[in-house]
Phi, psi and omega in degrees: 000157203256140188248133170314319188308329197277144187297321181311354197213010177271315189311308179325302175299307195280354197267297165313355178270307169334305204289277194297351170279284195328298181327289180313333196265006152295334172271340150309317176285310200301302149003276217300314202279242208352312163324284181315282169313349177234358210289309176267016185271324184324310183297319196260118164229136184248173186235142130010100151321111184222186175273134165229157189308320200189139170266114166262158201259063230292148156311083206151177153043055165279152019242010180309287174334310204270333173293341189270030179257349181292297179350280183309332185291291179320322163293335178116005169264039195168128160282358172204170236213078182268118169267162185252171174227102202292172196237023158235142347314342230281336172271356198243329186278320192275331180302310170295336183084039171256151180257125189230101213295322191105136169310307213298327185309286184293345183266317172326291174333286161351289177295321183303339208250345179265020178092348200276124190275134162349307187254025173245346177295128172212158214234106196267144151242195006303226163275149194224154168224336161245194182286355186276296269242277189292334160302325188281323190271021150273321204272330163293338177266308172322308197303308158316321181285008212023047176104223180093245209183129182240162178251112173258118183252115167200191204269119186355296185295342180265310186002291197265004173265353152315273198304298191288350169296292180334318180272292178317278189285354185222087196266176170036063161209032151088173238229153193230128172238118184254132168248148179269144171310137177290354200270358192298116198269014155285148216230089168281010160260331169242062173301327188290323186309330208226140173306309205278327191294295176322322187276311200314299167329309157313303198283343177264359177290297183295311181304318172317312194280345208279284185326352236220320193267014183059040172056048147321305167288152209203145225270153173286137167300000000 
């Protein structure tokens, strides 16, 4: 057995320890650039196309959402169009005395101008303020509805913290098929290239992790 003590065998010990601290931490980089290079594609996930009860229109990124939920309307998978109604700027602009008609207001528009009749349009409440908000008051008007099955229309990098909210908060309350707009011009292989992709990418990243710890972080009052 080799005794540690001897000098002859200390340089040896330290050159293998070397050897396997390198190892780990090359591999730890490579890990880390795979990670890094794949985080956006990692983001975008879709569902099946099937006939549902309603396409809903998550809140943001207008006028996209809403044209690809006219697209889906017009094909024939859903007889109505549910928007949700955020409770932002529209309390910080009335505090101020500005009058603020609400996103649902301009995707309502949209969609009418994409083909959609009025009265296939419908505006759920209560008020939402982040996407935890608009999953629960979608999965509750489905409920209403006795179940089935909804089309979540939102932008490519929110997909999939969309799909894992959905399984978190609503277990045994129908079924959500989420699709990304086709017109969302984020590139998940060169996510990095562009300020807004790099962001997007951060905040569904931060959103993941925050659904994953079971949404500890929570909107400021």
């Amino acid at each position: 057995m080799a005794d540690a003590g001897n000098p002859a065998v200390v340089p040896r010990l330290r050159s293998r320890r070397w050897l396997i601290l390198s190892a780990i931490g090359g591999g730890g980089l490579v890990l880390a650039v795979v990670i890094f290079f794949g985080v956006g594609r990692w983001l975008v996930v879709e569902d099946p196309l099937v006939k549902a009860t309603a396409i809903v229109v998550l809140s943001g990124a207008m006028p996209m959402r809403a044209i690809e939920a006219a697209k889906l309307y017009r094909e024939g998978y859903a007889p109505e169009i549910w928007l949700t109604h955020s409770s932002e700027p529209g309390e910080i602009l009335e505090e101020m005395g500005i009058p603020f008609a609400g996103e649902d207001y301009y995707d309502t528009r949209v969609l009418m101008h994409e083909g959609v009749p009025q009265e296939a349009i419908h505006v759920l409440a209560p008020t939402i303020v982040n996407t935890a908000d608009e999953i629960k008051v979608v999965a509750a008007a489905l409920a209403r509805e006795k179940g089935g099955a909804v089309i979540i229309v939102t932008t490519k990098p929110h997909t999939r913290r969309v799909r894992l909210l959905w399984r978190r908060l609503t277990p045994g309350h129908g079924r959500a098929i989420v699709r990304a707009a086709v017109g969302d011009p984020f590139d998940p292989r060169h996510w990095w290239r562009t300020t807004s992709d790099a962001l997007d990418v951060v905040r569904e990243v931060l959103g993941l992790l925050n659904a994953w710890a079971g949404l500890l972080l929570r909107p400021a009052q």
